[in-house]
N, C-alpha and C positions, 0 to 999 in steps of 0.2 A: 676795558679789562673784564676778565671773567675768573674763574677758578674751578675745581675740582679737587674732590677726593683722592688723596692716591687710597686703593683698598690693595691689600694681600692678595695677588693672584692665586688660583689653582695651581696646585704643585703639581709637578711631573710626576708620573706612575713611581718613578725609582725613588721619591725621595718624601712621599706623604706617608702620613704618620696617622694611627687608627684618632691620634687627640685631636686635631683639626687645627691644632696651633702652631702657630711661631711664637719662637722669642726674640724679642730686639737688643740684639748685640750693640748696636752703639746705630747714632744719626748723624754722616761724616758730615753733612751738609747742617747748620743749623736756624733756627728761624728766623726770618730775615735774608738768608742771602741767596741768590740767583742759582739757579740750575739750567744746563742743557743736555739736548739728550745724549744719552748715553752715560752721564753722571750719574754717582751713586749717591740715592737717598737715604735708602736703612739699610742695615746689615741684620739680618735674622738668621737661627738655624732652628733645629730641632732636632732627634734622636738623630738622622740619617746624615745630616747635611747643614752647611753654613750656606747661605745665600747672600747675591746682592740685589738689592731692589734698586731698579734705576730709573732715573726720568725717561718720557718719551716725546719731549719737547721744552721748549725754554718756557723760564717763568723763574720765579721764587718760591722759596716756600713759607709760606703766613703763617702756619700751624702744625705742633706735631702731640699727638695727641699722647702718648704710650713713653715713657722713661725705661730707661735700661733695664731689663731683666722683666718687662711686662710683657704678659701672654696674648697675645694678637687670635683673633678665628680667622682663618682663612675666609676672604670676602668683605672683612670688615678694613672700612679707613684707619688708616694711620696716620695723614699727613693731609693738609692743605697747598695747592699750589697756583698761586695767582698769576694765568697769563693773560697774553691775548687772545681774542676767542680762535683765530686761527693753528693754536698751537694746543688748543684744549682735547683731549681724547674725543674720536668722535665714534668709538666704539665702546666693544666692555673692559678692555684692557686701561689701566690705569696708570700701568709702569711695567716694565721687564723684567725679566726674573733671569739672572743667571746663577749656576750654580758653581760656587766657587771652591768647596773642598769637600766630600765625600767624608761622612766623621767614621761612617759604617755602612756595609753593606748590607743590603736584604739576603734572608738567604735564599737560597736557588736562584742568585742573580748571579 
């Protein structure tokens, strides 16, 4: 077994924010129990946007560092997830980022 950081990917041009943060909405997955990919681990938004952070392979998750309503930096962990080393990121990507509701638009977007 091995593990990894999940950290806050770089946001997409439409939906970063001059503060470099997220907020964590809630963690549907909690510590202790299994994820695969494409499961959602945090819910974050900020000024623009609600996101879901999601796995990018199975494991669990051991640790989450940040409670609801705490300000995350972009780059930085939020979460533990203990797999096998085949299922560990073997690049800089940590987890997925979809974007799930638009709160506002940029303007001249």
């Amino acid at each position: 077994m091995t593990y990894y950081f999940v950290k806050v990917p770089k946001l997409p041009k439409e939906v970063t924010h001059q503060m470099g943060t997220v907020e964590v909405v809630e963690y549907p997955v909690k510590e202790g129990e299994g994820v695969e990919a494409g499961k959602v681990i945090a819910v974050v938004e900020n000024w623009w946007a609600r996101m879901a952070l999601k796995a990018i392979g199975s494991g669990y998750v051991s640790k989450t560092f940040f409670s609801r309503g705490a300000h995350v930096l972009i780059g930085d962990p939020f979460a533990i997830i203990i797999c096998d080393p085949e299922e560990a990121p073997n690049g800089k990507v940590s987890c997925e980022l979809e974007i799930i509701k638009h709160i506002r638009k940029k303007p001249g977007k």
